[in-house]
Wavefront OBJ file of the C-alpha trace (Angstrom):
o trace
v -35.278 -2.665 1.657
v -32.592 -1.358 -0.782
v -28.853 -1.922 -0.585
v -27.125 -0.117 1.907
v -23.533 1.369 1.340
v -20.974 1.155 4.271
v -18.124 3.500 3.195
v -14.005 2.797 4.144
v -10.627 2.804 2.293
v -9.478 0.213 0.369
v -6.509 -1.421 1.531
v -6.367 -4.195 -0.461
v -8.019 -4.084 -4.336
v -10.181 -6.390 -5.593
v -14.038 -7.598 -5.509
v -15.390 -10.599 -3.659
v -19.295 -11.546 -2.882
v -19.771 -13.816 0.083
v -21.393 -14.783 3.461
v -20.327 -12.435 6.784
v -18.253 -13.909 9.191
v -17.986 -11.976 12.191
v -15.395 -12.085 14.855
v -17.560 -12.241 18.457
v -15.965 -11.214 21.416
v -15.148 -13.859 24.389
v -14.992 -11.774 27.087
v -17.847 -12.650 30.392
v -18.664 -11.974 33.117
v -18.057 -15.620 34.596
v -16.619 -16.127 38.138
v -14.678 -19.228 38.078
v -14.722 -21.317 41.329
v -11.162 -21.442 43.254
v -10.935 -25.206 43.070
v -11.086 -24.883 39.150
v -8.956 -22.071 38.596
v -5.502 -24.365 38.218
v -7.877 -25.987 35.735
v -8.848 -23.055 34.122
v -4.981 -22.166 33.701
v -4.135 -25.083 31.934
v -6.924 -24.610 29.863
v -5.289 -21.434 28.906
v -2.106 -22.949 28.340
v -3.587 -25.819 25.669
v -5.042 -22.943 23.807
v -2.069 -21.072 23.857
v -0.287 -24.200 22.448
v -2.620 -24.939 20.080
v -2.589 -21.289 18.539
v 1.267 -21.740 17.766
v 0.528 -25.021 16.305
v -2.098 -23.273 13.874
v 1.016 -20.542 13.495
v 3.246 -22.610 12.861
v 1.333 -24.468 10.405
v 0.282 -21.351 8.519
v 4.001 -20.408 8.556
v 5.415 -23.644 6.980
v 2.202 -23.202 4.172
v 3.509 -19.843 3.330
v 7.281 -20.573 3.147
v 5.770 -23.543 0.203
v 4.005 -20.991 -1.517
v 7.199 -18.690 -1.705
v 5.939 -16.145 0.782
v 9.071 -15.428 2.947
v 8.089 -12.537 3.755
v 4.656 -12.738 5.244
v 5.950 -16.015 7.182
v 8.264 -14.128 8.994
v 5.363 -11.321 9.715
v 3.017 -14.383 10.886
v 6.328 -15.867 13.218
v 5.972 -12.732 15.153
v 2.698 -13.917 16.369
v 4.740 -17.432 17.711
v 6.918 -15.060 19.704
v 4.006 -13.553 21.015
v 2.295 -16.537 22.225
v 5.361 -17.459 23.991
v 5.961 -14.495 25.366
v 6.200 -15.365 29.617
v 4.635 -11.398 30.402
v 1.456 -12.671 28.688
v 1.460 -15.707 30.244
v 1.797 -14.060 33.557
v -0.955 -11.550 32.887
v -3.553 -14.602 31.888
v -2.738 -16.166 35.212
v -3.105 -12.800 36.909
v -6.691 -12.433 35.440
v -7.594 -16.028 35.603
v -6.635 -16.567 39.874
v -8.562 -13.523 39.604
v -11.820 -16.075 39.112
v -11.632 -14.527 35.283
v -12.323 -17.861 32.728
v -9.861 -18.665 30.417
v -11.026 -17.311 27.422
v -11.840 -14.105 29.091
v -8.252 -13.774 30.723
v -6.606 -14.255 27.927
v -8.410 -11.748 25.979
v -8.412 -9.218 28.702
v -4.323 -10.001 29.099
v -3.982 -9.158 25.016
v -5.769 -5.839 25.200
v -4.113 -4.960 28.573
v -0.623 -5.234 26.132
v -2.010 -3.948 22.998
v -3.022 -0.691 24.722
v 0.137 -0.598 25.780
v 1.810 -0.799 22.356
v -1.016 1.730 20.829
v 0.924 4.882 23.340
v 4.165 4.058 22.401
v 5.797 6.772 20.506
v 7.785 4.086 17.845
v 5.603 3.618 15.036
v 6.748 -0.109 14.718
v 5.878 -1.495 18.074
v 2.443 0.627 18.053
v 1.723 -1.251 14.783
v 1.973 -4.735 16.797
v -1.034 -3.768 18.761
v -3.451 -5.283 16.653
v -0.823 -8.034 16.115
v -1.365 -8.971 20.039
v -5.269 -8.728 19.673
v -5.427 -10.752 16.771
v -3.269 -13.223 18.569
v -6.164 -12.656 22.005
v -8.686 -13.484 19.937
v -7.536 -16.651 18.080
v -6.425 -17.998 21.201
v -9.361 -17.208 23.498
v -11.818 -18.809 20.886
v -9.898 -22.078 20.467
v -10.234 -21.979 24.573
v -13.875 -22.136 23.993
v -13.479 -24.710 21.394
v -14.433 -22.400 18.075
v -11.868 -21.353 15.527
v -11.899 -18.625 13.406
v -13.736 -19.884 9.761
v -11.803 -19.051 6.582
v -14.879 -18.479 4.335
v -16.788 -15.581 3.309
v -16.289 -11.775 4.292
v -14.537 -11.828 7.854
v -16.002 -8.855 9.756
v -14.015 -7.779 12.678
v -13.074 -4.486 14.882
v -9.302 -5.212 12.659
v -6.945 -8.056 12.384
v -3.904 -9.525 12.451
v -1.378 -10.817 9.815
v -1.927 -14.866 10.903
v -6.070 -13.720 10.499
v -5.607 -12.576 7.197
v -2.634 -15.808 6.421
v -5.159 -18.109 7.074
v -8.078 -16.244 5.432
v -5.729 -16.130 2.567
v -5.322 -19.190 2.247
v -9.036 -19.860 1.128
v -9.062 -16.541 -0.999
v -11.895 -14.456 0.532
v -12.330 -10.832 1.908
v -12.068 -8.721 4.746
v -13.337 -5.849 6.400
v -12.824 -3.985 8.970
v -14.037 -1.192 11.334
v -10.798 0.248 12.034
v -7.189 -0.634 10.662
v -5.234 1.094 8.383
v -3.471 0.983 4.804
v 0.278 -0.150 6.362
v -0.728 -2.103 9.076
v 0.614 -5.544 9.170
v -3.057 -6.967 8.222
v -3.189 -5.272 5.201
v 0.158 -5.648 3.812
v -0.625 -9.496 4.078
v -3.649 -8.270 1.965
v -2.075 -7.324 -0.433
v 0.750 -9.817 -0.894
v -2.233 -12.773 -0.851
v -4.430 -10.704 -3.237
v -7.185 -10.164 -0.924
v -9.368 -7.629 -0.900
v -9.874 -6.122 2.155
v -11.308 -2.462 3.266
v -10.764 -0.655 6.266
v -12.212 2.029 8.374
v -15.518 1.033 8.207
v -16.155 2.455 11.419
v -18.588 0.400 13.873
v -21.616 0.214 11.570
v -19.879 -2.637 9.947
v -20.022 -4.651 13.040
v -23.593 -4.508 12.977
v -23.702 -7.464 10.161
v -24.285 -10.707 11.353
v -22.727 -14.215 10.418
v -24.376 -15.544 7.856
v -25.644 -12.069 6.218
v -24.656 -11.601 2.099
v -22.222 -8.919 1.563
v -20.243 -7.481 -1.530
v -16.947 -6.081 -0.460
v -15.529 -3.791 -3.184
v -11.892 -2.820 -2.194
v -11.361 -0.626 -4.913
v -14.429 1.491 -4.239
v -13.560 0.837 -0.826
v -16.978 0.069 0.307
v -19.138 -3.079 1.911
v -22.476 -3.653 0.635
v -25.507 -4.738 2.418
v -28.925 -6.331 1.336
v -26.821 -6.526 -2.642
v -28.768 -6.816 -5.791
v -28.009 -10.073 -7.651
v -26.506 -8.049 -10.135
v -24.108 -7.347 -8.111
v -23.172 -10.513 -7.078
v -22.866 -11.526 -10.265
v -20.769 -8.835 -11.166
v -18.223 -9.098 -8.373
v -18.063 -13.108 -9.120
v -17.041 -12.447 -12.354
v -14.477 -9.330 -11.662
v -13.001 -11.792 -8.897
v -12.790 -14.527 -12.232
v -11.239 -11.838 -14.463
v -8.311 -10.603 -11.865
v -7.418 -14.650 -11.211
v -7.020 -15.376 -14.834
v -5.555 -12.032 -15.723
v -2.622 -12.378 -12.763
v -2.034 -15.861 -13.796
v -1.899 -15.000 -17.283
v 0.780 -12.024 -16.229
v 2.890 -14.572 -14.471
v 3.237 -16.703 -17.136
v 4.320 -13.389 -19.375
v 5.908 -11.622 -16.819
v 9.559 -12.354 -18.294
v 8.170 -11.011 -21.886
v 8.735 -6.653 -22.399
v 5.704 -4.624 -22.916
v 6.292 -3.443 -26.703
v 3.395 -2.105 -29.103
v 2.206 -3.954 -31.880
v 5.031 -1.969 -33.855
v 7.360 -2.450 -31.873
v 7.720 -0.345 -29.698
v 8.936 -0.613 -25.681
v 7.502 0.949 -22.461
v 8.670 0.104 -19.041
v 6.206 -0.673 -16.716
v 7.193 -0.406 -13.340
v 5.593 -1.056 -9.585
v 4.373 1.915 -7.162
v 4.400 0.323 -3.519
v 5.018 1.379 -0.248
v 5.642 -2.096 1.547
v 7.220 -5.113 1.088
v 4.262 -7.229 -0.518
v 3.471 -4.397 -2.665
v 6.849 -4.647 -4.263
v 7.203 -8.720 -4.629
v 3.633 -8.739 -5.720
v 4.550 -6.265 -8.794
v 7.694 -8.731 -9.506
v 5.455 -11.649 -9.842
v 2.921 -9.511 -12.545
v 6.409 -8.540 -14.622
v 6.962 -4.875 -13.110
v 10.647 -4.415 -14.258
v 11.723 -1.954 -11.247
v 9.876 0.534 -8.448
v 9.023 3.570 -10.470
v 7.591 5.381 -6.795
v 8.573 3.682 -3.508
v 6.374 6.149 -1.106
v 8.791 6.256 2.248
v 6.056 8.440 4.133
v 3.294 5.905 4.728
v 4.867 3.612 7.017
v 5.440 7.016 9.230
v 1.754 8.457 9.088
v 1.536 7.709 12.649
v 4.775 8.742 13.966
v 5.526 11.590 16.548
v 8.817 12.619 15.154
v 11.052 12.262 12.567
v 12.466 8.974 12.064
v 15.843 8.058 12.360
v 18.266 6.515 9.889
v 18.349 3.288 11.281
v 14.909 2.537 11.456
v 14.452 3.951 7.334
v 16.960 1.783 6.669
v 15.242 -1.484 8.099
v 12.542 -0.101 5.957
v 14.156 0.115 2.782
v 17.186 -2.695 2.697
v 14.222 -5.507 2.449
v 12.537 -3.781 -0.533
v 16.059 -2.765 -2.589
v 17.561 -6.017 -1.982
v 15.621 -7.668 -4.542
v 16.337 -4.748 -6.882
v 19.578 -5.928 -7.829
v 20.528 -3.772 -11.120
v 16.732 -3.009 -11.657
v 15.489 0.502 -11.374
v 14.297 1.384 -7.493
v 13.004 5.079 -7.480
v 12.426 5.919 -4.059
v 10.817 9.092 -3.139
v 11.636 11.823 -0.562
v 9.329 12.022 2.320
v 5.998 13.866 0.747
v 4.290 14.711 4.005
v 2.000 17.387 4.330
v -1.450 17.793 2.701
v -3.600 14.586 4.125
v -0.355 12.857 4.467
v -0.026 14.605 7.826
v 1.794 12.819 10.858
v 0.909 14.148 14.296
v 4.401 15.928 14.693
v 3.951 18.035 11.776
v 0.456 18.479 12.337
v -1.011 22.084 11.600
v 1.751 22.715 8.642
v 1.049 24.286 5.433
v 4.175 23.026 3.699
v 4.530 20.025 1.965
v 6.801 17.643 0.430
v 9.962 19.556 -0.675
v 9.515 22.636 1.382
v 9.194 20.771 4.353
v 12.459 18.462 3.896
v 14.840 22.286 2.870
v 13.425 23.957 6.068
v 15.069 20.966 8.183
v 18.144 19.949 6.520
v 19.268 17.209 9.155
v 16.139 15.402 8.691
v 16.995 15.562 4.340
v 20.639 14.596 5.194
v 19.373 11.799 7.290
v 17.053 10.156 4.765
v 19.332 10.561 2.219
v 22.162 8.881 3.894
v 19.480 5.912 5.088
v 18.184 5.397 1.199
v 22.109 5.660 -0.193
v 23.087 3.100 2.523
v 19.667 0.839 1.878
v 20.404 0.349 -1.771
v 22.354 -2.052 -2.342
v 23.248 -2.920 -6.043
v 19.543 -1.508 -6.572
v 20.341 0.999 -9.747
v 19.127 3.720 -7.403
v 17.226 6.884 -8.101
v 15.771 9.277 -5.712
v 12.487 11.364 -6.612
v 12.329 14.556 -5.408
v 8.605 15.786 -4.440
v 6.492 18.922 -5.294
v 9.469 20.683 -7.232
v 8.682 24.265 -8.216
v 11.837 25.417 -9.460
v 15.014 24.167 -10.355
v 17.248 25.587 -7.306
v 15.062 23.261 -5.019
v 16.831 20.408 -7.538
v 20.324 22.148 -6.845
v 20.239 22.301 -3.129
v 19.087 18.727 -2.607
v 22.493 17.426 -5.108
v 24.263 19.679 -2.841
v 23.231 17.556 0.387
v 23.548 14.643 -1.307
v 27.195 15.067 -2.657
v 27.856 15.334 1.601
v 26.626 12.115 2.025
v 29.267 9.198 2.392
v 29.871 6.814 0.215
v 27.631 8.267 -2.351
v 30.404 8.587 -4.509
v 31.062 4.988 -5.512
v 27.409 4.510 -6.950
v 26.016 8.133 -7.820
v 22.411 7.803 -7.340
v 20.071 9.849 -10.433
v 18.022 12.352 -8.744
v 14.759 13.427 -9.988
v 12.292 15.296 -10.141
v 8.295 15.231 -9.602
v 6.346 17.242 -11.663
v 2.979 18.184 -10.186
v 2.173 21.321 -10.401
v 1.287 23.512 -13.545
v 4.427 25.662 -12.409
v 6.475 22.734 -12.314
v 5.162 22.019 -15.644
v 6.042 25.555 -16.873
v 9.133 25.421 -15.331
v 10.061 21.848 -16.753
v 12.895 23.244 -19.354
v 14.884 24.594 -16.377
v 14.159 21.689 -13.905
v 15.222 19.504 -16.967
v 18.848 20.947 -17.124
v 19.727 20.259 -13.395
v 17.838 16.992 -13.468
v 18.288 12.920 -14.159
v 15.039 12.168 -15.196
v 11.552 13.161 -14.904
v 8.128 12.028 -12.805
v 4.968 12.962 -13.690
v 2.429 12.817 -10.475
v -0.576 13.261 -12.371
v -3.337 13.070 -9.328
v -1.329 16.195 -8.512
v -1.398 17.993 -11.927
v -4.726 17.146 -12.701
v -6.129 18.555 -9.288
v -3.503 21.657 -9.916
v -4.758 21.975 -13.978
v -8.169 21.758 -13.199
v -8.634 23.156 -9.434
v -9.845 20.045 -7.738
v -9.374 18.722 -4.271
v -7.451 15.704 -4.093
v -10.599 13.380 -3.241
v -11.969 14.729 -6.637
v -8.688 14.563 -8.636
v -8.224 10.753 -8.346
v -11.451 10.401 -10.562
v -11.114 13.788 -12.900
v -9.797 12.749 -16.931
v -6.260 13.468 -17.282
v -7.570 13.504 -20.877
v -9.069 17.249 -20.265
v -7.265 19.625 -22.299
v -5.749 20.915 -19.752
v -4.114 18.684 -18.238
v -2.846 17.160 -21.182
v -1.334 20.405 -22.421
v 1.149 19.808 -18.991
v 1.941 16.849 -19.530
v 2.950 16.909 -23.238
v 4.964 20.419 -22.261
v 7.209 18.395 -19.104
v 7.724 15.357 -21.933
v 9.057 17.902 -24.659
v 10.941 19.483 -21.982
v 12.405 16.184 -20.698
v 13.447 14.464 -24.005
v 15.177 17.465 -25.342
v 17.336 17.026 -22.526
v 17.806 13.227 -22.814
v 15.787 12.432 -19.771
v 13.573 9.522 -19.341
v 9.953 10.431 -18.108
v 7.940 8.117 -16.137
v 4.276 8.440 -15.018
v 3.205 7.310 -11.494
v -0.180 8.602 -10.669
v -3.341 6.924 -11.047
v -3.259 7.769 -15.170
v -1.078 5.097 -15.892
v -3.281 2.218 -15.100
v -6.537 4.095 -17.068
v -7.312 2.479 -20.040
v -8.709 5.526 -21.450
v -5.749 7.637 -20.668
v -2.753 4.995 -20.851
v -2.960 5.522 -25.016
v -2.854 8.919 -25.177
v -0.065 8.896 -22.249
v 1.902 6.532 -24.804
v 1.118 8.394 -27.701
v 2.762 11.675 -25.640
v 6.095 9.935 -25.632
v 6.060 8.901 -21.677
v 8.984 6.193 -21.441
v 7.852 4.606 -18.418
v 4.299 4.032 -16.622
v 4.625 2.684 -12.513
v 1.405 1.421 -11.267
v -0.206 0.129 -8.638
v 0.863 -3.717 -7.844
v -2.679 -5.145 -8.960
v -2.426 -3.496 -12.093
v 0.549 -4.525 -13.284
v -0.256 -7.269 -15.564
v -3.004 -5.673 -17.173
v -0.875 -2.457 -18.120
v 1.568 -4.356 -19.811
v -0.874 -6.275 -21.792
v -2.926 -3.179 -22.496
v 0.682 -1.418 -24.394
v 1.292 -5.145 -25.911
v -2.464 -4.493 -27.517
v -1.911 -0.618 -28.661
v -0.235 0.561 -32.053
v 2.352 3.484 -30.870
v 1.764 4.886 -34.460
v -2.168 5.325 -33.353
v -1.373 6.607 -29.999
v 1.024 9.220 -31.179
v -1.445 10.724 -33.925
v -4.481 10.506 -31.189
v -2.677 12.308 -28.856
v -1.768 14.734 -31.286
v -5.250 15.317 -32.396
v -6.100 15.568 -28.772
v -3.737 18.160 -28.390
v -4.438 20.103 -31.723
v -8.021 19.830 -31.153
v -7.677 21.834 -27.760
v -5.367 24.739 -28.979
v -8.871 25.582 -31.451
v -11.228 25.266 -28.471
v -12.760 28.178 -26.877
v -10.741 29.731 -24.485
v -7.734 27.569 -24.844
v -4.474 28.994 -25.474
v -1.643 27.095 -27.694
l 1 2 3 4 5 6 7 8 9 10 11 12 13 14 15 16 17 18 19 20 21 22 23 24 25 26 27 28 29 30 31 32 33 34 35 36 37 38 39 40 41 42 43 44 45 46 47 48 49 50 51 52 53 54 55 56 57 58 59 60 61 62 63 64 65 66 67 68 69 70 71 72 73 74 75 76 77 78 79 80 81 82 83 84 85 86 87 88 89 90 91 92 93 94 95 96 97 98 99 100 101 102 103 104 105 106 107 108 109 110 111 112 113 114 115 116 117 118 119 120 121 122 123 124 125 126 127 128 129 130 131 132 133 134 135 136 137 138 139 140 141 142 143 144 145 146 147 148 149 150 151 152 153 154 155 156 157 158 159 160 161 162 163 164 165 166 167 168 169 170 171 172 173 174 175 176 177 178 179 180 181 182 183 184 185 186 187 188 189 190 191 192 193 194 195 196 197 198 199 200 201 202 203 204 205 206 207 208 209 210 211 212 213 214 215 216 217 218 219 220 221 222 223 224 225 226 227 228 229 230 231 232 233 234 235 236 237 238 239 240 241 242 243 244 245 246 247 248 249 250 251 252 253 254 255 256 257 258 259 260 261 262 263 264 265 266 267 268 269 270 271 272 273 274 275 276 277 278 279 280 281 282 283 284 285 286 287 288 289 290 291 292 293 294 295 296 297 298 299 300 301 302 303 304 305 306 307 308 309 310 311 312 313 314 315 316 317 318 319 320 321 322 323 324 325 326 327 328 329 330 331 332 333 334 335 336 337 338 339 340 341 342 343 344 345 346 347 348 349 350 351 352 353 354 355 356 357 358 359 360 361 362 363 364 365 366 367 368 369 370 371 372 373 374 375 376 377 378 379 380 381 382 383 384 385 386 387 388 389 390 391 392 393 394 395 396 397 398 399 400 401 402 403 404 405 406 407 408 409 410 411 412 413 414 415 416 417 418 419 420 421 422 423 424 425 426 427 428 429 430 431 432 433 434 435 436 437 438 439 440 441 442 443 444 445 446 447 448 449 450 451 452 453 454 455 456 457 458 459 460 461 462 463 464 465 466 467 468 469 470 471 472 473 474 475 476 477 478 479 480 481 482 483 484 485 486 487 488 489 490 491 492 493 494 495 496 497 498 499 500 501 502 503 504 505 506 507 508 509 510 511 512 513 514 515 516 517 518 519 520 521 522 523 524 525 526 527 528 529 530 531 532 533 534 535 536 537 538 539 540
């Protein structure tokens, strides 16, 4: 038999070939015996111990290696365990003549499926927390523990899962989970890979069985060729001695062979994204995307919870650049409350001006001494520009630190447009998954993968740049161009100022511009450009 592809989303990049290890279920059907119930309780309370001693220990090894942040995800899990409402469900389930392991497991779900129909968006997200916490528990009552190595396979996971996984840099994947749950953004902080939405064929693997998990494909691989597993050893080599050879530079600027400079900046949407892109050398957040941690809302939220949001990512942006973007629902960025809308981004935010108000006033009050500019997406036309300032000059206190406010360019009218956007504008961003799907009239699946070199879509982008730098604007790129290697020299060679990537990529942009000759990439591009206004059917 031939490999067999199991398709997700990557939630955290990166390549890894290793053994399957997959989470069981401790659930029975056991009747305990009255006499040995008390004994069964206290059985449940030494596991229960036990699991914040592992928690606490995985804390304190994460504080050494820096990781503030992800400690004080995994110290949730402590609180958890202590909580007295679990404690009193277990002994419900166990006097019940339910065995320990069983009762706690059954006592986690019972208050994760609680958590999964509440409305707020941050307590739903701590279902999987409170499995994950079940789980680890019940199988230390049964004596096991859950094993560090290979590929763990489960239904999802929780943050102290991945911490510990982390700590003996494998993989993950799972049947369910999503991009911003608390799993993954430990992912990503601890640089491993990890896929998700697998659906159940995944947990048809067994322990033992070689996989290949390829995050940024977002796939798991059954039955792999040896070629494979060769390859993915040697991409998992590559990314450790690249990201440990961007550490040591990260201090240095990204300037050409001739001198000259491009920013490189970090795209996140999370905490771990952001620190992760400050330990490759990212000088700033050239797209901070505040609509993922909301995909799963049922209304709008308020300004106190964006806030808690934001004010942990700006704070370590003192006088560095933090561009933080508008909420760009629609599209298949969709949260049940505005489900069945055709508008998107922009459009959306101008139809309900309380909501714009509100997350303007949450990212003015979240920033801190961040030097603070706010993105603007899916602009059309400059009066979409003009009636955002206007809100924004309403807000308080946005007078003693006037944000810049930008725009995104993503459309081929937006492009057209990009002289008259340019006058009412700060700077520029180029989205060019966007513009590529809007030169060339591709979905957005498609897009991701399409050349931003075509003709086309070149022909957009070197129109916004002209536009911009006649007006003095800076222009930054945030789509997936930036981190091509095939594109990132021609995007240089257009004149883009700035290039904000995904956190992975980071360290290899910057050495990629440290390796080009602006010169080269200027007279390429040009070519490029020249070469298209003579081909058949192409206008200059």
């Amino acid at each position: 038999m031939g490999e067999l592809t199991l398709r997700g989303v990557g939630a955290a990049p990166g390549v890894v070939a290793g053994r399957a290890v997959v989470l069981g279920t401790y659930v029975s059907g056991e009747t305990v015996a009255l006499e040995r119930r008390p004994a069964e309780m206290e059985r449940a309370r030494e596991a229960l111990d036990a699991e914040i001693s592992a928690l606490e220990d995985i804390v304190e090894r994460l504080r050494a290696m820096g990781r503030a942040g992800d400690a004080e995800i995994v110290e949730t899990g402590i609180l958890m365990a202590k909580d007295p409402v679990l404690l009193d469900r277990i002994e419900q389930h166990i006097m019940s003549g339910q065995s320990a392991p069983t009762a706690i497991s059954r006592a986690a779900d019972a208050i994760a499926h609680v958590l999964d129909g509440l409305e707020d968006a941050t307590l739903a997200e701590r279902a999987a927390d409170i499995r994950s916490l079940g789980r680890r528990a019940a199988a230390r009552a049964v004596g096991a523990s859950l094993g560090s190595g290979g590929v763990l396979i489960a239904t999802d996971l929780g943050p102290a899962d991945v911490a510990d996984l982390g700590l003996a840099a494998t993989g993950a994947a799972l049947a369910d989970g999503g991009v911003t749950a608390h799993a993954a953004i430990v992912a990503r902080s601890l640089g491993i890979p990890m896929v998700v939405g697998l659906g159940p064929e995944v947990l048809e693997l067994k322990s033992g069985e070689v996989v290949v998990l390829d995050a940024d494909e977002g796939v798991v691989v059954r039955r792999p060729t040896r070629s494979r597993i060769e390859a993915a050893n040697q991409d998992r080599e590559r990314r450790q001695q690249a990201r440990e050879t961007a550490r040591a530079r990260r201090n240095e600027p990204a300037l050409t062979t001739d001198g000259h400079r491009v920013t490189v900046l970090v795209n996140a949407a999370t905490m771990a994204e952001a620190v992760e892109g400050f330990e490759l050398g990212a000088e700033g957040i050239g797209l901070l995307r505040t609509e993922l941690p909301f995909l799963d809302a049922q209304a709008w939220p308020s300004v106190e919870t964006q806030v808690e949001f934001l004010r942990p990512i700006l704070a370590r942006l003192a006088n560095r650049p933090a561009t933080v973007r508008l909420f760009d629902f629609g599209a298949d960025k969709t949260p049940p409350f505005l489900r069945g809308t055709a508008k998107r981004g922009i459009d959306l935010l101008l139809e309900s001006p309380d909501v714009l108000r509100a997350q303007l006033a949450a990212i003015v009050e979240a920033a801190g001494d961040a030097e603070l500019r706010i993105l603007v997406p899916m602009v059309v036309h400059s009066d979409q520009l003009r009636a955002i300032r206007k809100v924004l000059d309403e807000v308080p206190g946005v007078g003693q630190r006037r944000p810049q406010l930008g725009a995104m360019i993503e459309t081929r009218e937006a492009a057209m447009s990009a002289a008259a956007i340019a006058d009412v504008s700060d700077f520029f961003s180029i989205g060019t998954n966007d513009l590529t799907q809007a030169a060339l009239g591709l979905d957005r699946e498609r897009s991701r993968t399409a050349p931003a070199t075509d003709p086309r879509v070149l022909r957009l982008i070197d129109v916004t740049v002209r536009a911009a730098h006649a007006a003095g604007l800076t222009v930054d790129v945030c789509g997936e161009a930036g981190s091509d290697p095939t594109v990132l020299p021609v995007l240089v060679g257009l004149g883009v100022d700035e290039l904000s990537v995904a956190a992975a990529r980071v360290g290899e942009v910057r050495q990629w511009v440290r390796e080009l000759d602006y010169a080269t990439c200027r007279n390429a591009a040009r070519q490029l450009l020249d070469e298209a206004a003579h081909a058949r059917g192409e206008r200059v």
